[in-house]
N, C-alpha and C positions, 0 to 999 in steps of 0.2 A: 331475527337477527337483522339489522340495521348497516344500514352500507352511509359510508357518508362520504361525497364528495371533495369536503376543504381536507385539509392536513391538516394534524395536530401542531402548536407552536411546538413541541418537543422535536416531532420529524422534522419540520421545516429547519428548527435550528442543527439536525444532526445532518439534513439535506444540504445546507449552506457551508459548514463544515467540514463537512468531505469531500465539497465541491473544493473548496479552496486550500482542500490541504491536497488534495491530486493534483492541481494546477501549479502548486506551490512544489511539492513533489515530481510532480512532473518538468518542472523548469532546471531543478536543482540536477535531476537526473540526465536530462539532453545537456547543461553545460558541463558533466565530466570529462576529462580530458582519457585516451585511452590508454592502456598500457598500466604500467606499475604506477605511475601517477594516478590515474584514475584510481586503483585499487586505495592509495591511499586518501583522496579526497572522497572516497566512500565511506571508507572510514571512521575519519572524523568528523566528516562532513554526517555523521549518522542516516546513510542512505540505506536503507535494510533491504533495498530490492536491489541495487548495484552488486552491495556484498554480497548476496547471496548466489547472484549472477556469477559472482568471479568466484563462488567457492565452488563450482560444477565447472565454469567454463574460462577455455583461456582464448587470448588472441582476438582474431577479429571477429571471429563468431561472437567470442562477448562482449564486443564494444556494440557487433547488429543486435544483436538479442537485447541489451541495456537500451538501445536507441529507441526500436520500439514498441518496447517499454514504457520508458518517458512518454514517445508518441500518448500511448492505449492511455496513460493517466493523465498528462492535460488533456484529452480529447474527454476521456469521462468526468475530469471538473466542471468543462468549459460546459461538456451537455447536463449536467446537473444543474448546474447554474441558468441555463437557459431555458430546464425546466419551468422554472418560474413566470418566464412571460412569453413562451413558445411551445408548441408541441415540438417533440424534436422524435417521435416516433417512436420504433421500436432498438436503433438504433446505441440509443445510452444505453440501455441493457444488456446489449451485445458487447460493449464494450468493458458494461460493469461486469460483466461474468468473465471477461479474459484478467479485468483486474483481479478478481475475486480468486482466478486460477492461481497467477502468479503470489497472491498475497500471502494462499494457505502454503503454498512451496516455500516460500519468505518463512512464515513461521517454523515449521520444520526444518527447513536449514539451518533457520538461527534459533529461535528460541528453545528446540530439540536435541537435533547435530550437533550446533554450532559450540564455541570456545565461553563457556561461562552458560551453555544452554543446559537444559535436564539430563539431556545424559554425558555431561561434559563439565561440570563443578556448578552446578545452579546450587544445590545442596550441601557445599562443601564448611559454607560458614557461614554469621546471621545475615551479616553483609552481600553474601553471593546472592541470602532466598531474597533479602529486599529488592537487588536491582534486579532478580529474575521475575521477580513479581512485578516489579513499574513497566517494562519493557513486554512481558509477555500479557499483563493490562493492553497498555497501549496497543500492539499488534491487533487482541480480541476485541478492543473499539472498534478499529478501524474493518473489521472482519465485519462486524453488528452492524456498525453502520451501512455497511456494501448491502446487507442481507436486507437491510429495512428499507433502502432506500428504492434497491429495484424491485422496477414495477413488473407484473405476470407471472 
């Protein structure tokens, strides 16, 4: 068995991806505003870790919890990204496993619990399995990609 040093263009492209959708994610999540406004710029603003933040928690605990949150996920873009022309240690990976915590909570809240999840009408019409399927997709990318990306 054969170890090889470079990364695949597939990783690297799923590496560069996750870095900038955490960063992207991450920016979008520290400018919520808190309180019921926040709930609703999670909302529509499709932030699946705010939501699911605010469907366990109220008040100031979940605007600290939401904080750093956003924190953990531009810090794990930023060290993705800087992957590429820095060691940055063991460090991303500690980070990527608190994302990876909060993520699979993320799926279960929403794509399970939540309002339009599996046990809450995903099944109800053809329309409901489609966007249950685009959305709990997307969630399982971005799961895959956490898995693939970190290192140890």
């Amino acid at each position: 068995m054969s170890t090889r040093k470079s990364m695949g263009l597939g990783l690297v492209l799923i590496q560069i991806a996750l870095g900038l959708f955490f960063i992207a994610s991450g920016i979008m999540t520290l400018q919520l505003e808190g309180g019921f406004l926040g709930r609703i710029q999670a909302g529509f603003g499709g932030n699946e870790v705010a939501t699911a933040v605010y469907s366990i928690l109220n008040g100031n605990v979940a605007n600290i919890v939401i904080i750093a949150i956003g924190v953990c996920e531009l810090l794990a873009g930023i060290f993705l990204i800087l992957r590429f022309f820095m060691g940055v240690g063991k460090l991303a990976d500690v980070v990527l496993i608190v994302i990876m915590v909060v993520w699979i909570v993320v799926i279960v809240l929403t794509d399970i619990l939540g309002n339009g999840g599996l046990l809450k009408g995903a099944l109800s019409s053809f329309g409901s399995i489609i966007s249950f399927l685009k959305v709990i997709s997307s969630h399982l990318l971005v799961l895959g990609g956490i898995l693939l990306v970190k290192r140890g």
